[in-house]
Each structure stands twice: as C-alpha cells, then as structure tokens.
C-alpha positions in Angstrom: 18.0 -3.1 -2.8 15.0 -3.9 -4.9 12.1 -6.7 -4.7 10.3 -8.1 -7.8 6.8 -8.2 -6.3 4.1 -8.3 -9.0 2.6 -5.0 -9.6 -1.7 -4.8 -9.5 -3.7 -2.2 -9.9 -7.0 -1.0 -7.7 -9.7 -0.9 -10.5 -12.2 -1.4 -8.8 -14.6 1.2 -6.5 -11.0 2.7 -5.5 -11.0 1.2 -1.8 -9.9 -1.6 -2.6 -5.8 -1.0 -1.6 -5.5 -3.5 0.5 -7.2 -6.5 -1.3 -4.5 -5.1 -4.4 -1.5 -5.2 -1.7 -2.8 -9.0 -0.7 -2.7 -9.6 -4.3 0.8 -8.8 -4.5 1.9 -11.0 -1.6 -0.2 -13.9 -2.7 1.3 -14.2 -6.3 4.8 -13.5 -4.6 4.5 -16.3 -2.0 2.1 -18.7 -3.2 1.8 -18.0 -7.0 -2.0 -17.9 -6.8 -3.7 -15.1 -8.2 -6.8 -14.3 -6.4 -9.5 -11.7 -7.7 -10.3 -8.4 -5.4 -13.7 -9.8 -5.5 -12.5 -12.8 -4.1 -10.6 -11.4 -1.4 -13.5 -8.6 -0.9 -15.6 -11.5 0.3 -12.8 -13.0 2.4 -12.0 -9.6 4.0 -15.9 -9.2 4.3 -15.6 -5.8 2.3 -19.1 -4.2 1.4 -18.4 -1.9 -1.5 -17.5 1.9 -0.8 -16.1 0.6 2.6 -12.8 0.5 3.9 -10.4 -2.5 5.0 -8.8 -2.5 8.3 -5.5 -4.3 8.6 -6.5 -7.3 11.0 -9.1 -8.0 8.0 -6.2 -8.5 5.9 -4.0 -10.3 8.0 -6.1 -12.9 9.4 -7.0 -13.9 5.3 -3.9 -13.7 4.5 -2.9 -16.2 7.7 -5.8 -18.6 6.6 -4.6 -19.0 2.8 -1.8 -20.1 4.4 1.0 -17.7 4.8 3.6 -16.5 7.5 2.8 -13.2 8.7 2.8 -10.7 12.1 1.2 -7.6 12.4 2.9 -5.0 13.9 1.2 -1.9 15.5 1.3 1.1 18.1 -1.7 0.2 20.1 -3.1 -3.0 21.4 -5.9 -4.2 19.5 -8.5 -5.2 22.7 -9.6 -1.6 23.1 -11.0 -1.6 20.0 -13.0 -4.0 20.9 -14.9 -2.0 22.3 -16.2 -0.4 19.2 -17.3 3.8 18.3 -16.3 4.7 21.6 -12.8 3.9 21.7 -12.5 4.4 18.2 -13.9 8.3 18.7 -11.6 8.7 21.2 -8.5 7.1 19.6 -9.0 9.2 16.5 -10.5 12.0 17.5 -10.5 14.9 14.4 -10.4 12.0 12.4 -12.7 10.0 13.8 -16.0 10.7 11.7 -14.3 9.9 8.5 -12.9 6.6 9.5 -16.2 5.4 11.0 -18.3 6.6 7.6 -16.0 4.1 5.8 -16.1 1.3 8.7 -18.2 -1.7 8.9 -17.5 -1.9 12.8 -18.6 -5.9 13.4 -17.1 -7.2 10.5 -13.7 -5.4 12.1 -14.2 -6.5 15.4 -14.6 -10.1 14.7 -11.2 -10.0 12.8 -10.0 -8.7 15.7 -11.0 -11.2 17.7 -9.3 -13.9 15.1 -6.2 -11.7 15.2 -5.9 -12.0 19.1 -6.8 -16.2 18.5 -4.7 -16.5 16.1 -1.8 -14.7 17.6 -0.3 -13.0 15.1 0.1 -9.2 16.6 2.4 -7.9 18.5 2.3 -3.9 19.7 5.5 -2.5 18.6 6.8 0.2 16.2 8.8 -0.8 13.3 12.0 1.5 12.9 12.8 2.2 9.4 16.0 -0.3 10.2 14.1 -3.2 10.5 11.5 -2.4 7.7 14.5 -2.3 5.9 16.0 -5.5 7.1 13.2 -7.2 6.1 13.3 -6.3 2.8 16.5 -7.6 2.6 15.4 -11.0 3.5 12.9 -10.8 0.7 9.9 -10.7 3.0 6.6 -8.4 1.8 6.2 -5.6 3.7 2.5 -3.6 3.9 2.4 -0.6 5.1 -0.8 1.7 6.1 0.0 5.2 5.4 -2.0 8.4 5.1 -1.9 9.1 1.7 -2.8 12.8 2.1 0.1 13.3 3.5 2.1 12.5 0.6 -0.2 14.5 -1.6 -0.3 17.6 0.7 -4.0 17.4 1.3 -6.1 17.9 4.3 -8.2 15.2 6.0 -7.5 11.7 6.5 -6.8 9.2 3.5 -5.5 5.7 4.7 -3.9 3.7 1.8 -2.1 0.5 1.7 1.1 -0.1 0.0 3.6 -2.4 -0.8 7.6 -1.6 0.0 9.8 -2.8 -2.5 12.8 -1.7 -2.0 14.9 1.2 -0.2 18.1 3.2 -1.0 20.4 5.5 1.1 17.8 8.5 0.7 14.6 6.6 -0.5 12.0 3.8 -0.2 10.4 2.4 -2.9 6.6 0.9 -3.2 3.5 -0.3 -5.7 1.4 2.5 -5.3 -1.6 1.0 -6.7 -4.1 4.0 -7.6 -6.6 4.2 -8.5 -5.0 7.8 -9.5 -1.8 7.9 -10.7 -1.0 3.8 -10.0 2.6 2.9 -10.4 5.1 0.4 -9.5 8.5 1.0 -7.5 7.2 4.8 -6.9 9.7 6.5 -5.0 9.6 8.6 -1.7 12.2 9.8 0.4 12.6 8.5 3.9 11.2 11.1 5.9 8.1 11.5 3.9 7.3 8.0 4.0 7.6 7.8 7.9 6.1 10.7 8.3 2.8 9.0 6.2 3.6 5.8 8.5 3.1 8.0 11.8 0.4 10.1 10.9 -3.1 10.1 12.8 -5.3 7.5 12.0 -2.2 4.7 10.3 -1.4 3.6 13.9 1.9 2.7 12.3 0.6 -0.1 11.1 2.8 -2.3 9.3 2.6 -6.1 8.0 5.2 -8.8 7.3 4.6 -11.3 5.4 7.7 -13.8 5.0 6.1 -16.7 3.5 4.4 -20.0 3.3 3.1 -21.6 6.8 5.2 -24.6 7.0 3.1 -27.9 7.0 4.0 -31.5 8.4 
C-alpha cells in the first residue's frame, strides 16, 4: 500500500522538518505550495530553532485542513513551561530547551486546546496503518538518532507513505541523505515513535475542512 505524496526537501538551516512535512500535506490536500519561509513565519520559527508539533497543527488547521493530533501526554502541563518540560524530559531535557522558543510553543498550545484538535492517545501501528489506507497524511515525530544509531536526542518529522507486511515507508527529507519512500522495518520505526523526547506524537491529516 503506497501514497503519492509530493516529495520536498529541507534546504534550508536543516530544522526545518516539519515546515517540509507541512509542505507535503498542503500540496496533497489543497494543491498550494507554500514556501518554508512562509510556513516559518506561520509556525513562528526563528532560525536554528526547533518546531513543536502543536505549531504545526494549529497552521495546518487554519489554512484550512482536517487534522487531530494524537499524543501520550496531555498538553496543559506544558503549559507550565521549563519546569514541566525538565521534568518530562529529563536526560534530554537541555537539548530540547536549547532548540525551544518556549512562548511561541505555549501559545500554540493554548490554540491547540481552543481549537480542539488533540486528543491523548497512542496510535497502534494498526491504525497508522489504517489510515494510510484511507489516503489520509500521516506525520510522525520520531527520534532520528535512533534510526541512525547515535546517542543524544534528534527529533525529526516525517511523512508515512506507505507500509508492507515487514515495513513502513516515508519522505525522509534530509537535509542528509533526503529521500522519498525510504524504507524501515516496523519495529525500528516504532521503536523511533516511542523514544524519549517524540511523546509518540503522531498527526492525521485527512483533508479539506468542509465549508457551508
């Protein structure tokens, strides 16, 4: 089972993952191309920083598309900020918070809880898969270090494609070694999905917000 999601690549300071994976569902879904400097500023992305999922989902929600945001822990805490964050974290901590720009985060947050368009669960691989079937987008924050067999923390957002008996497919867009339908088996993938710091988070996008 295979997708045909438009492929972009992450040319710019290299942190720019998740702008590239909200390319992809934007062409899919809308046919709009929008720029990573254009979706930098809607995220409110400083350069060298990091995106956190609710800064992609809520943009994503305003430009007009269907999506939930599924994730292992509630998103209030984090409200409170360092604290919870240090805590949360812990070993990892320091390395997301050097790449965090803390109130632009927590005021998505606060749109995602508006907005209503989170829900705490964790995705089995099942029903990632089902939705793929249904030819909905499906983001994914994984640790890409993991998949590399590197120490530290490396969040990285990706696109799923497509899945087989063994394997899943997804746009890995760079900016080292970028390429489209790159394939992992199932365990390494989940085991990048659960790691510390990912939260399992994991985005489905299923289309246009109908309109009267």
């Amino acid at each position: 089972m295979m997708l045909r999601i438009p492929f972009h690549e992450n040319k710019g300071d290299g942190d720019q993952c998740m702008q590239v994976a909200m390319q992809s569902a934007l062409k899919y879904f809308l046919g709009r191309y929008y720029s990573r400097e254009d979706l930098d500023k809607l995220t409110g992305r400083k350069p060298g920083m990091w995106t956190w999922t609710s800064q992609g989902v809520i943009v994503l929600y305003e430009l007009g598309l269907k999506v939930r945001y599924y994730s292992k822990t509630d998103m209030e805490p984090y409200l409170e900020g360092e604290p919870f964050i240090r805590g949360h974290f812990g070993k990892d901590a320091d390395t997301i918070l050097k790449y965090t720009d803390l109130p632009v985060v927590i005021e998505s947050i606060k749109k995602l809880l508006k907005y209503n368009i989170f829900e705490k669960k964790v995705l089995q691989l099942t029903e990632i898969e089902s939705h793929i079937k249904k030819g909905h987008v499906v983001m994914a924050l994984i640790d890409n270090n993991k998949i590399i067999s590197k120490e530290g923390y490396q969040g990285h957002f990706v696109i799923l494609t497509g899945f087989d008996h063994e394997n899943v497919f997804y746009h890995d867009s760079g900016p080292r070694d970028a390429k489209p339908d790159k394939r992992i088996s199932k365990s390494a993938f989940m085991e990048a999905c659960s790691a510390n710091g990912t939260d399992n988070d994991i985005v489905i996008v299923s289309g246009k917000i109908s309109t009267p």
